[in-house]
C-alpha positions in Angstrom: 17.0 -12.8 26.2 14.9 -10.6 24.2 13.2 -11.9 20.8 14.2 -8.2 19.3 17.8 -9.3 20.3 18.0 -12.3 18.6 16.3 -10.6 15.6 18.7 -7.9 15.7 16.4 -5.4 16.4 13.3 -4.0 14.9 15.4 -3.3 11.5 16.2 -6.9 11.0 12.3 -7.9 11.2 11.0 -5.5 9.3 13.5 -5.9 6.2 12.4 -9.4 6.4 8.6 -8.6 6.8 8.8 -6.1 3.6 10.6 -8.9 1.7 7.9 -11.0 2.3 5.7 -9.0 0.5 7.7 -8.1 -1.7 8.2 -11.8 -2.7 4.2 -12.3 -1.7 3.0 -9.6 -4.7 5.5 -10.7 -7.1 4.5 -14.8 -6.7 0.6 -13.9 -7.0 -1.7 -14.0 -10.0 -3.8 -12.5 -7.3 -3.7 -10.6 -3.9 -7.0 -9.7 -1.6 -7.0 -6.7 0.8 -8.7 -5.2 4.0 -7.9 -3.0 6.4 -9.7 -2.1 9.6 -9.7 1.0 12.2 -9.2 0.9 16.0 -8.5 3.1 18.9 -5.7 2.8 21.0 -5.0 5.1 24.1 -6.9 7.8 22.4 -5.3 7.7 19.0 -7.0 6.2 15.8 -4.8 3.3 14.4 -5.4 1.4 11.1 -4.1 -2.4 10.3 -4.1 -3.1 6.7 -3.6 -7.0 5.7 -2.1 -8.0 2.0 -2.5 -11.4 0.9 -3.8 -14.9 -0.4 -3.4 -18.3 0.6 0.1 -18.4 0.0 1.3 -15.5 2.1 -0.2 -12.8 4.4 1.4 -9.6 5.2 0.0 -6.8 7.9 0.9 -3.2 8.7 0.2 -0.6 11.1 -0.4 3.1 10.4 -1.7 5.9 11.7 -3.4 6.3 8.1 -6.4 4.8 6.0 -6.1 7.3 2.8 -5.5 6.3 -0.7 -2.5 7.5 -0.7 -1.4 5.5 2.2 -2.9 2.0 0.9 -0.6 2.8 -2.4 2.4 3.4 -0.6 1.5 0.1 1.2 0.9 -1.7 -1.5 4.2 -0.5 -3.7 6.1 -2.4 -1.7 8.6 0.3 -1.5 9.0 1.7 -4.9 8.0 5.0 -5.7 6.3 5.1 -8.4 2.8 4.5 -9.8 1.2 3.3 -13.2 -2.4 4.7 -14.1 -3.2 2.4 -16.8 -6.0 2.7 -19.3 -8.2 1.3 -16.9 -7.8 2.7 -13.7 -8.0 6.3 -15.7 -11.6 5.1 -16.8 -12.0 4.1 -12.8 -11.2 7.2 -11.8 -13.4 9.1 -14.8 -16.3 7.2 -13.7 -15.5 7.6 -9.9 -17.0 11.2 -9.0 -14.8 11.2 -5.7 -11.8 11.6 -7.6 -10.4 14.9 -9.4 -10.5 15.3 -13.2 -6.7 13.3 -14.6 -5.3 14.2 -17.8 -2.6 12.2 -18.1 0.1 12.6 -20.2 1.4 9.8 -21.2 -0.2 5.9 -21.9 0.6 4.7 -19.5 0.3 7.7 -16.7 3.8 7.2 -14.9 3.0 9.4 -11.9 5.4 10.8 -8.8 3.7 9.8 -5.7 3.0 13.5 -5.1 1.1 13.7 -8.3 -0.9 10.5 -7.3 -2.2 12.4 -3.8 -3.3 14.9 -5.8 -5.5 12.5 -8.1 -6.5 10.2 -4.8 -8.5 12.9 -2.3 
């Protein structure tokens, strides 16, 4: 018998994989982050690893932009909070585009945030 059988599929393990992350970010004071490139059978691929001690959590994408590591890290929701700080980052930061935001915090559609995070 197949392990994916007994799992129920790929579904099953990856519900359970997401809520351990979920679970892993919400448990942390703190998280550390890293992500490393590879080619497979002439295709770039990109493994990014969330964690700490307590838990560790690993995906595989065909992506290593900003915009991807956010949608990683969100655990699934869909939006994103530019805080006071991270808009002084990004001020200071001459990689990113000019933010106005208009509110305190900037609540931002995950369209908006590509267009901050080039």
């Amino acid at each position: 018998m197949q392990i994916n059988d007994d799992l129920g599929g790929h579904a099953g393990f990856h519900a359970e994989k997401d809520g351990l992350k979920r679970a892993g970010l919400a448990a942390s004071d703190y998280i550390s982050v890293d992500d490393s490139g590879a080619r497979h059978q002439g295709r770039n691929g990109y493994v990014t690893q969330i964690g700490n001690e307590w838990f560790a959590w690993f995906s595989i994408t065909d992506s290593k932009s900003r915009v991807n590591f956010l949608e990683l890290l969100r655990a699934g929701h869909q939006d994103y909070i530019l805080t006071e700080a991270a808009l002084d980052y990004i001020a200071a930061e001459s990689t990113f585009k000019p933010v106005t935001p208009r509110y305190e915090p900037a609540f931002c559609h995950p369209s908006r945030v590509a267009e901050v995070l080039v």
